[in-house]
C-alpha positions in Angstrom: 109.5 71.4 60.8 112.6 69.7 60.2 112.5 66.0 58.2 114.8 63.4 58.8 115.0 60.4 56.2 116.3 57.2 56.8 117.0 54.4 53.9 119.9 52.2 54.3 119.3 48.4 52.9 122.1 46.0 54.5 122.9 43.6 51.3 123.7 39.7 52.1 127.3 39.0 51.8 127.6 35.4 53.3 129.3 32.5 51.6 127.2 29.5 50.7 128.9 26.6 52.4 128.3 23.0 52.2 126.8 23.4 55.7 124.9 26.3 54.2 124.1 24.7 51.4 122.3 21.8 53.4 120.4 23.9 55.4 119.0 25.6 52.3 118.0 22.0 50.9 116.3 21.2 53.9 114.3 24.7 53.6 113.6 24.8 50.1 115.8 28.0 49.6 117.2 28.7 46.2 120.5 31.3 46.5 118.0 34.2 45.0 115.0 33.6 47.6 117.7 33.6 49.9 119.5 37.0 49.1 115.8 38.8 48.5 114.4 37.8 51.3 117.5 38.6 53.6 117.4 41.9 51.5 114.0 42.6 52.9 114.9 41.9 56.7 117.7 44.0 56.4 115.8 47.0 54.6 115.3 49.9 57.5 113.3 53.0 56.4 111.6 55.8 58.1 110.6 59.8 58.0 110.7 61.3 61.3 109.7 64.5 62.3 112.4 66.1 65.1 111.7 69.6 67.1 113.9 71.2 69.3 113.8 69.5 72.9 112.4 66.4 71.0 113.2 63.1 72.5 113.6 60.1 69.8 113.4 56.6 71.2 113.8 53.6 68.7 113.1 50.3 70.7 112.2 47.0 69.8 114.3 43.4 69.7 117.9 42.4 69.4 118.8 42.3 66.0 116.0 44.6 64.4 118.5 46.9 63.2 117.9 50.1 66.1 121.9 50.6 66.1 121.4 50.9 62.3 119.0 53.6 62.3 120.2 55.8 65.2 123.6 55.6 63.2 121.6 56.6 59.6 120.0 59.4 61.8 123.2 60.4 63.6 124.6 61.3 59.8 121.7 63.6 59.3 122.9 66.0 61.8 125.8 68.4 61.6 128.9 67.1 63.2 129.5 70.4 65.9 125.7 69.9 66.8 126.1 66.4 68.1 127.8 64.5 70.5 127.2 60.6 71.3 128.2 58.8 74.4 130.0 56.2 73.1 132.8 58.6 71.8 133.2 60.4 75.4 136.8 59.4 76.8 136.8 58.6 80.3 140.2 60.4 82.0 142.1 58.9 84.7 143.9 62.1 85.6 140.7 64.1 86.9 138.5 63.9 89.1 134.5 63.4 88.2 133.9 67.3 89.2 136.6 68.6 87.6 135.8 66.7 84.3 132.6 69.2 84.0 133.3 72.7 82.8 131.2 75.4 84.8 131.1 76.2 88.3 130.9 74.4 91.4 127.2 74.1 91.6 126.4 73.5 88.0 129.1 71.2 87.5 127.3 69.4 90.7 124.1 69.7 89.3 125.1 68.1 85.9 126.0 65.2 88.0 123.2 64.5 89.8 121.2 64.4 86.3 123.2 61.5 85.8 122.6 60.1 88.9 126.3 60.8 90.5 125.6 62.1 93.4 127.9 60.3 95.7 130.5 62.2 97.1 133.0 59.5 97.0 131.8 58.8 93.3 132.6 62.8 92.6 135.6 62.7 93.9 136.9 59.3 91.9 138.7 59.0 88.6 136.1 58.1 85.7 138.6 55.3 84.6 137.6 53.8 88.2 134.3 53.7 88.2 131.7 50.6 87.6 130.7 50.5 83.9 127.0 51.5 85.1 128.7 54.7 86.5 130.8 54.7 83.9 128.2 55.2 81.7 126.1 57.5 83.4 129.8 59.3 83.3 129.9 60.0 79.7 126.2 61.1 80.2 126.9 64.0 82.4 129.6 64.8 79.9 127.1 64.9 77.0 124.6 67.2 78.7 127.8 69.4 79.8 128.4 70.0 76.2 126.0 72.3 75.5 125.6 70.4 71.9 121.7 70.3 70.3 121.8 66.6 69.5 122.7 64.0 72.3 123.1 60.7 70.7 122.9 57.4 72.7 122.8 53.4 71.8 122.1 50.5 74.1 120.1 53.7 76.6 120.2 52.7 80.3 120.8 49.5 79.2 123.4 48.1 81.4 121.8 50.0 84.4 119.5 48.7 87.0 116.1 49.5 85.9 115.3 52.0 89.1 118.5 53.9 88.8 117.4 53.4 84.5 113.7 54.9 85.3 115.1 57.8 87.1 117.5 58.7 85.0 115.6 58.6 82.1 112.8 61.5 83.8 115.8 63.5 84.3 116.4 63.7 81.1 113.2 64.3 80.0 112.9 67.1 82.1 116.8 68.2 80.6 115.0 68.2 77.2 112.2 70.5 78.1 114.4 72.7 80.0 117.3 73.7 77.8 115.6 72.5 73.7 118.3 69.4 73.6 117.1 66.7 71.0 117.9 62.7 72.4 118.2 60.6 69.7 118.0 56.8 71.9 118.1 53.4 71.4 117.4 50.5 73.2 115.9 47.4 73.4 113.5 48.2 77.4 110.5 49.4 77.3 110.1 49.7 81.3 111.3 53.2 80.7 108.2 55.0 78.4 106.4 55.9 81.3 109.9 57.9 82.9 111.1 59.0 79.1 108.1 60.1 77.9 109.8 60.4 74.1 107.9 62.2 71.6 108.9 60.4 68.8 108.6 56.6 69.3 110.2 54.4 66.9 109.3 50.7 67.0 111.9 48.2 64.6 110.2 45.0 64.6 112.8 42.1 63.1 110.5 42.2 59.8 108.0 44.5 58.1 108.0 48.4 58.4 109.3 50.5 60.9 106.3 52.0 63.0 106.8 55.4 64.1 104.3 56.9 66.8 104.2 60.0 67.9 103.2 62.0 71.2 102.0 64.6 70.6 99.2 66.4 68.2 99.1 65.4 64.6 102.3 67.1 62.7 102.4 68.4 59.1 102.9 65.2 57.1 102.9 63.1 59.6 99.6 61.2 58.9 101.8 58.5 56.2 101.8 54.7 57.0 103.4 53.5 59.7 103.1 56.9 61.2 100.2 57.7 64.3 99.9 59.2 67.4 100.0 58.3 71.1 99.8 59.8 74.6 
């Protein structure tokens, strides 16, 4: 069963200011409490456990550091396995259908995943859609890829949370079909009931990463942090 590790500590760099300064004073800070306890917040470790058709959500608050570990994670996997939305180009010289390789009905198919369905939005340029299409674009050309690992930050994020709900059971269902690992991140939680992830990772702003996951108990998987839900 395959292991991914993640340990990445983000070291304090800022300059102590007069301003800063102050602020410490007022705090009872000394420069070293300061950089060990920003050392601490910034720490993000985990051990995941990833099968084939696995989906891997990381949620939890703004600034917790999700980016950071769906980044540490992304580096575990090989580089012609993967694909992640935000490095999909969006062409102005094609049309939506013609951006997906396959044939007519597939290609159509692979749309409607995404939730572009519209025949107007099929027949449009992907540099002239709205960013929520625009987005749900660059999904279509993920799952198009054929690639094991589909990598996505900020997931559904800037989508109304129906059109977010239903695409998120779409691509559950994609995941169960056709053994593609998501590897997601995102701040909403109004989408566990739709995504139905099997590995759930929860980032709080402080204190260790709690992983929980859906299924039966997996070898090694009974370590702090770690339990089971669904």
């Amino acid at each position: 069963m395959p292991k991914y590790c993640v340990s990445r500590t983000v070291r304090w760099q800022g300059q102590i200011t007069d301003k800063a300064a102050a602020v410490m004073r007022m705090f009872g800070l000394t420069a070293d409490r300061l950089a060990e306890s920003a050392a601490a917040d910034l720490a993000h470790n985990c051990q995941l456990e990833i099968n084939d058709g696995d989906i891997v959500y990381i949620t939890g608050p703004s600034g917790a550091g999700k980016s950071v570990l769906l980044r540490e994670l992304e580096k575990s996997v090989p580089a012609s396995d993967k694909v992640n939305l935000a490095g999909i180009k969006l062409p102005s010289d094609r049309t939506l259908i013609d951006c997906i390789d396959g044939d007519l009905l597939a290609s159509l198919k692979t749309l409607s995943i995404a939730g572009l369905n519209d025949v107007f939005c099929v027949l449009n340029q992907p540099s002239n859609l709205s960013d929520g299409q625009k987005y749900r674009f660059r999904l279509a050309m993920a799952l198009a890829t054929g690639k094991k690992f589909v990598l996505a930050d900020e997931f559904c994020s800037n989508l109304d949370r129906i059109t977010a709900a239903v695409i998120s059971y779409n691509v559950h269902k994609f995941a169960k079909r056709t053994g593609v690992t998501f590897i997601l991140a995102s701040s909403h939680d109004d989408i566990l009931l739709d995504l139905a992830p099997d590995v759930l990772v929860i980032k709080e702003l402080s204190g260790e990463t709690e992983v929980i996951y859906k299924r039966t108990p997996r070898e090694g998987s009974r370590k702090a942090g770690s339990q089971m839900w669904g």
